[in-house]
Structure formats: C-alpha cells, structure tokens
N, C-alpha and C positions, 0 to 999 in steps of 0.2 A: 305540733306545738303543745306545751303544755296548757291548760285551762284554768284559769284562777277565777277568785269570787272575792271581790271585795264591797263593804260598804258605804254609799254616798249620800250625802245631804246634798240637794239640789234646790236652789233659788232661782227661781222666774220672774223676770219682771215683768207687770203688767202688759208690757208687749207683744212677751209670747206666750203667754198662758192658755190660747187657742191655737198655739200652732200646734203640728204632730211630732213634737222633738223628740219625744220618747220613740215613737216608731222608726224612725231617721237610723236609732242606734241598732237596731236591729234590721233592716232591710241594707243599711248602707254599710253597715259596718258587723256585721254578724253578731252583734251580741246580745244575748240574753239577760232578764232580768226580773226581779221578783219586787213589788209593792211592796212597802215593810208600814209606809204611814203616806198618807198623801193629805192636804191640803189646798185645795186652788180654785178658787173662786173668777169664774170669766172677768176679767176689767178689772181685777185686783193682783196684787204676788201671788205666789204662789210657792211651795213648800213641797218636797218629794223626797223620802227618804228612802232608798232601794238598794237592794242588793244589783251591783253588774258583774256579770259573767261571760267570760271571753277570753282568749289570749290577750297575750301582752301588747304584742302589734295593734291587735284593732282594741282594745280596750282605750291604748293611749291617744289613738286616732277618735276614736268616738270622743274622749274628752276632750280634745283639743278642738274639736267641730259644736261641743256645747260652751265652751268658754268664747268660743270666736263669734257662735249668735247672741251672747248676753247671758248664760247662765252661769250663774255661783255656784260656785264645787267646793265642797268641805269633805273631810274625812269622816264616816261617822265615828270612830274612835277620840277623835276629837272632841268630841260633845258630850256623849256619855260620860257624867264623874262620879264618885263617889266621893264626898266630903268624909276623908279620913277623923279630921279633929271631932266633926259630928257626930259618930255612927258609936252606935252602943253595942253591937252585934248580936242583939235583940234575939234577930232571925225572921222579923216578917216578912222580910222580902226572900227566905229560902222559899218560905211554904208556896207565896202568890205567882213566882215567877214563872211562867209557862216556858219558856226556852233554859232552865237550868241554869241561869246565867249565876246563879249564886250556890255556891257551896259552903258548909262548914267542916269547916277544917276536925279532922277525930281529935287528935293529939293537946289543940289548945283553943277548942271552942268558936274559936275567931271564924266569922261570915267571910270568905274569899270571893271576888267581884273577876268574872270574865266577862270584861266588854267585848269580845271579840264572837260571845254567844248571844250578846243582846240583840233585842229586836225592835225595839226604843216604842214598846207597846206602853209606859210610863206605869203600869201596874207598881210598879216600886216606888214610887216617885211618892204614888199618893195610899201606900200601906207603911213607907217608912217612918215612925213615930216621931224619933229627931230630926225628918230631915234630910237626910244626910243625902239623899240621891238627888243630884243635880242634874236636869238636862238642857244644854244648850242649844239653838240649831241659828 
C-alpha cells in the first residue's frame, strides 16, 4: 500500500487531554507521526497540530477512532491563508521561513505561498509588515 502524509489540527477537550490518544494511533493503528506545534494544558483543551503518516486504510481508521473519543479534526491547509488583498510581496516572509514555504516568483516579483510546505511555526505571521499571514486553528 501506498504511504501518504498529510497535515492535521487536532482539538482536545478538556476530557482527554491526559489520555494516550496520540499513542492509540500508532500501536493500534500503525501510524506515524511528527509534532509540528503542540499546545495542552492538563484540565484545559488542548491544541496539536501534526503531520500523520500511514496508508489510507489505517490513516482513515485512526481518524475515525479520534473523532469517535471527542476530538476535532481540521485540515491544516485549512487554516493556513494568505490575505491576498493585504500582501505587498515585500519578501519578509521569503528570507524568515525555515521550511521554504515562500517563493519569489523570477519573472514578476510576486512572493508565491505553498501551504502545503508550511509548518505553521507563525514565523510569518509575525515578520509580515501588512499582515497579510493569517492563521487559523
């Protein structure tokens, strides 16, 4: 089976932010998976943004086993935007981005935005002068 990697925003409610659901998806369901931000306070929500890795079978299985304890599943592509009407294509977000997530284009200048490299490390968020990087979770 093929292996894919996609990225998740995962919300916890205060109920299971001491459980081992992260580990569940890996013993129970073989998949792999990389921290990108975490957030989670004992007795509060909590917040996990992560790369999962796994085939399709048990990738879908793993999510449907964290939607059925109570957690919130978002896409991170989702979240990550670029306010187009804002962005001046400056450039400080080529220089600061650690994952390349921003390119400038040779031909017309213009800063190109691949959410699909981000890391939602907000380094952008808070070097862009307009603004323009918006993250939701």
């Amino acid at each position: 089976m093929m292996t894919e990697s996609r990225k998740i925003v995962l919300h916890f409610p205060k109920k299971l932010v001491d459980k081992p659901i992260v580990s569940r998806l890996v013993k129970d369901y073989g998949l792999d998976f990389n921290i990108l931000k975490a957030s989670v306070t004992p007795g509060e929500e909590g917040l996990l943004v992560m790369e999962l890795i796994g085939d399709q079978r048990s990738y879908d299985k793993g999510l449907k086993y964290l939607t059925d304890v109570g957690v919130k599943i978002q896409s991170l592509s989702q979240d990550v935007v670029r306010n187009e009407a804002r962005c001046t294509h400056c450039g400080a977000c080529v220089t600061i981005c650690p994952s390349d997530a921003f390119e400038v284009e040779p031909g017309t200048r213009k800063v190109l935005f691949d959410n699909s490299k981000c890391v939602v490390c907000e380094l952008c968020v808070k070097a862009c002068p307009p603004r323009a990087m918006e993250l939701y979770f």
